[in-house]
C-alpha positions in Angstrom: 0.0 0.0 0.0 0.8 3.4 -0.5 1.8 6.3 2.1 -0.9 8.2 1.0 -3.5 5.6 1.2 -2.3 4.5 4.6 -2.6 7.9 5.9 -6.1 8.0 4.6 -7.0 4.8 5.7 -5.3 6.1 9.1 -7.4 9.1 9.2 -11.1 7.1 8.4 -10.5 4.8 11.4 -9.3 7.6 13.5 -12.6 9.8 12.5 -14.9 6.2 12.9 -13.4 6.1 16.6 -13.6 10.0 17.6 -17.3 9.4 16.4 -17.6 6.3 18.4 -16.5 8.2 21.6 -18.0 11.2 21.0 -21.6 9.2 20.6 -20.6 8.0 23.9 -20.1 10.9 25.6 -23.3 12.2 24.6 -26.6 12.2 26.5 -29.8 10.8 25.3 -32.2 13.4 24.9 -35.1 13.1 27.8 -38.0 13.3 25.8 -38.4 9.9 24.3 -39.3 9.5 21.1 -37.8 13.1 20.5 -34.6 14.5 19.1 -31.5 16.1 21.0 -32.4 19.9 20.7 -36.4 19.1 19.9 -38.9 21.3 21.6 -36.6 23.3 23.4 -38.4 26.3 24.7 -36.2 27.9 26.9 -31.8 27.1 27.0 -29.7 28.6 30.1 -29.0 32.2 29.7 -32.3 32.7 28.1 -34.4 34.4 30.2 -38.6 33.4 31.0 -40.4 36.3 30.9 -39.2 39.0 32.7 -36.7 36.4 34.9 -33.4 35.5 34.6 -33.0 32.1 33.4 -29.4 30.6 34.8 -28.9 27.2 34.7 -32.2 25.3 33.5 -32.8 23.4 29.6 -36.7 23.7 29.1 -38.1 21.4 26.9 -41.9 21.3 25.6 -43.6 17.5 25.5 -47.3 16.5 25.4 -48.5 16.0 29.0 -47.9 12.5 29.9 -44.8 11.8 27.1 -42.6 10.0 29.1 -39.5 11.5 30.3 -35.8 9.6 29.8 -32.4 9.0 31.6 -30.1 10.5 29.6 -27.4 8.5 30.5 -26.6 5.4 32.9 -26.9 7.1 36.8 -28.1 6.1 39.9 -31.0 8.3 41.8 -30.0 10.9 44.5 -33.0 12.3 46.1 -36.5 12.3 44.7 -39.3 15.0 46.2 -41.9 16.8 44.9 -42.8 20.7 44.9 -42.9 23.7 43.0 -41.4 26.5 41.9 -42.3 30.0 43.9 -39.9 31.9 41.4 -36.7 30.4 39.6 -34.3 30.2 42.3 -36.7 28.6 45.0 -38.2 25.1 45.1 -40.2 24.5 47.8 -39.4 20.6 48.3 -40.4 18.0 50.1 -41.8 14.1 51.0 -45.3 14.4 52.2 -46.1 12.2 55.3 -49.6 11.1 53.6 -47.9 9.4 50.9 -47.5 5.9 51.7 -46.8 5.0 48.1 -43.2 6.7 46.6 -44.5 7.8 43.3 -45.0 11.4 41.9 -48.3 10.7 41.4 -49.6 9.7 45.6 -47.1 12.3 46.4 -48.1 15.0 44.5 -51.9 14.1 45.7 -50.5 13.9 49.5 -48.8 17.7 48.9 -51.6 19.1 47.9 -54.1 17.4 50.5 -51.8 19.1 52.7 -53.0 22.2 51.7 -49.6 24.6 52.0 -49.4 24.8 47.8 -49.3 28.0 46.4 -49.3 28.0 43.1 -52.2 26.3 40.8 -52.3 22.5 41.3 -50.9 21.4 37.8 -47.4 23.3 38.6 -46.8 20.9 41.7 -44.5 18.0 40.7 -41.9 15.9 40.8 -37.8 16.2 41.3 -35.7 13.6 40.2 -31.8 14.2 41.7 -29.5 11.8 39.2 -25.8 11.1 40.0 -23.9 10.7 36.5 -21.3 8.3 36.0 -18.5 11.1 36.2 -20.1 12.1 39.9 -22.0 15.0 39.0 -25.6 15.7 39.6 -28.3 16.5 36.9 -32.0 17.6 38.4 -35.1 16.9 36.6 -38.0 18.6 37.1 -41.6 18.8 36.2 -42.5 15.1 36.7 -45.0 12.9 37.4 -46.1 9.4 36.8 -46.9 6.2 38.6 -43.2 4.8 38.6 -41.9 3.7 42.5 -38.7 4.7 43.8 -37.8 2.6 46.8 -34.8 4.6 47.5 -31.9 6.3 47.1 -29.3 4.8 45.2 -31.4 2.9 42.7 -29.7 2.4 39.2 -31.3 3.7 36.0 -30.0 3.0 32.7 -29.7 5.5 29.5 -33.4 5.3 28.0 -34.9 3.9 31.3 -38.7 5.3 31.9 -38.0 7.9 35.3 -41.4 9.7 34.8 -44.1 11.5 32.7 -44.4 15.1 31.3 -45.8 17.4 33.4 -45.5 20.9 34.3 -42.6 22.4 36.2 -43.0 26.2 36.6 -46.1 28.5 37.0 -45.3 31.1 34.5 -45.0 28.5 31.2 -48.2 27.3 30.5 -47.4 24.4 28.1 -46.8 21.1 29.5 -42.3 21.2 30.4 -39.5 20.1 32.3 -36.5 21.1 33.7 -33.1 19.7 33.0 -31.0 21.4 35.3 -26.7 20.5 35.8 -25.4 20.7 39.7 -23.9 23.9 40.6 -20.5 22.2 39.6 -20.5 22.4 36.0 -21.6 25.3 33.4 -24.9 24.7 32.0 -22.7 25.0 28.3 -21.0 21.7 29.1 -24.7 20.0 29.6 -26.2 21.8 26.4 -22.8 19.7 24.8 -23.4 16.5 26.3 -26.8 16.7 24.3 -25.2 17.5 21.6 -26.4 21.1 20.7 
């Protein structure tokens, strides 16, 4: 063979296996059945409304499309609330639930009667530990699945949840992908590819 058809060859497999790795670095979009970059309404730095946006991917879905682990994790924390403005959840367990699925929970929160904002924006938070340690927040949940505890594995494309709605102030059905305070939300828009 030739130098310059080794090189080429060379170069192919070297493209084939940045590709490869690259694929594998990148997260599976959340809203299955949807596209990396699909329905986004709303990317960090954008602001909602009249509010500074920081750190949080929102994406559009029908109510109920289920929602996606973007990547092999294991859970964290799992809650339910809402959103008084952008920077503050209110979060918590409620003691009536004695099933640990956003659904009871969500109905437990707001037989407790504290909620206040309209019942569709209360919902559930997922709290994901990545392979490489950080923590990626999902929010705007709800469904029947059970989480038992923390800890719990969850493959890439596992069912964590349904669409629902996460903050008061977008009123098509939405969630939250939100990256831990230790990485920049550019790095997460990356890892989906975008």
């Amino acid at each position: 063979m030739k130098a310059t058809s080794l090189r080429t060859l060379f170069a192919v497999l070297l493209s084939v296996l940045s590709l490869g790795a690259a694929a594998q670095n990148t997260f599976l979009w959340p809203i299955q059945g949807k596209t990396a970059g699909e329905d986004i309404l709303y990317r960090p730095g954008e602001d909602i409304g009249d509010e500074p946006n920081f750190n949080n991917l929102v994406i559009a879905a029908p109510l109920g499309t289920k929602v996606v682990a973007p990547d092999d994790c294991t859970l964290e924390f799992f809650s339910v609330g809402y959103y008084i403005d952008l920077l503050q959840c209110i979060a918590s367990r409620p003691a009536g639930a004695d099933v640990f699925n956003f659904d009871t929970m969500i109905a437990a929160l707001q037989a407790e009667g504290n909620v206040t904002v309209p019942a569709q924006y209360v919902s559930g938070r997922l709290v994901l530990r990545l392979k490489d340690g950080r923590r990626l927040y999902l929010d705007g949940l709800r469904g029947d699945i059970v989480y038992d505890e923390a800890g719990m594995s969850f493959r890439r494309g596992d069912v964590l949840g349904t669409v629902g709605y996460a903050y008061r102030s977008i009123k098509e059905p939405h969630i939250f992908v939100i990256p831990s305070g230790t990485w920049d939300p550019k790095d997460l828009m990356k890892r989906f590819g975008l």
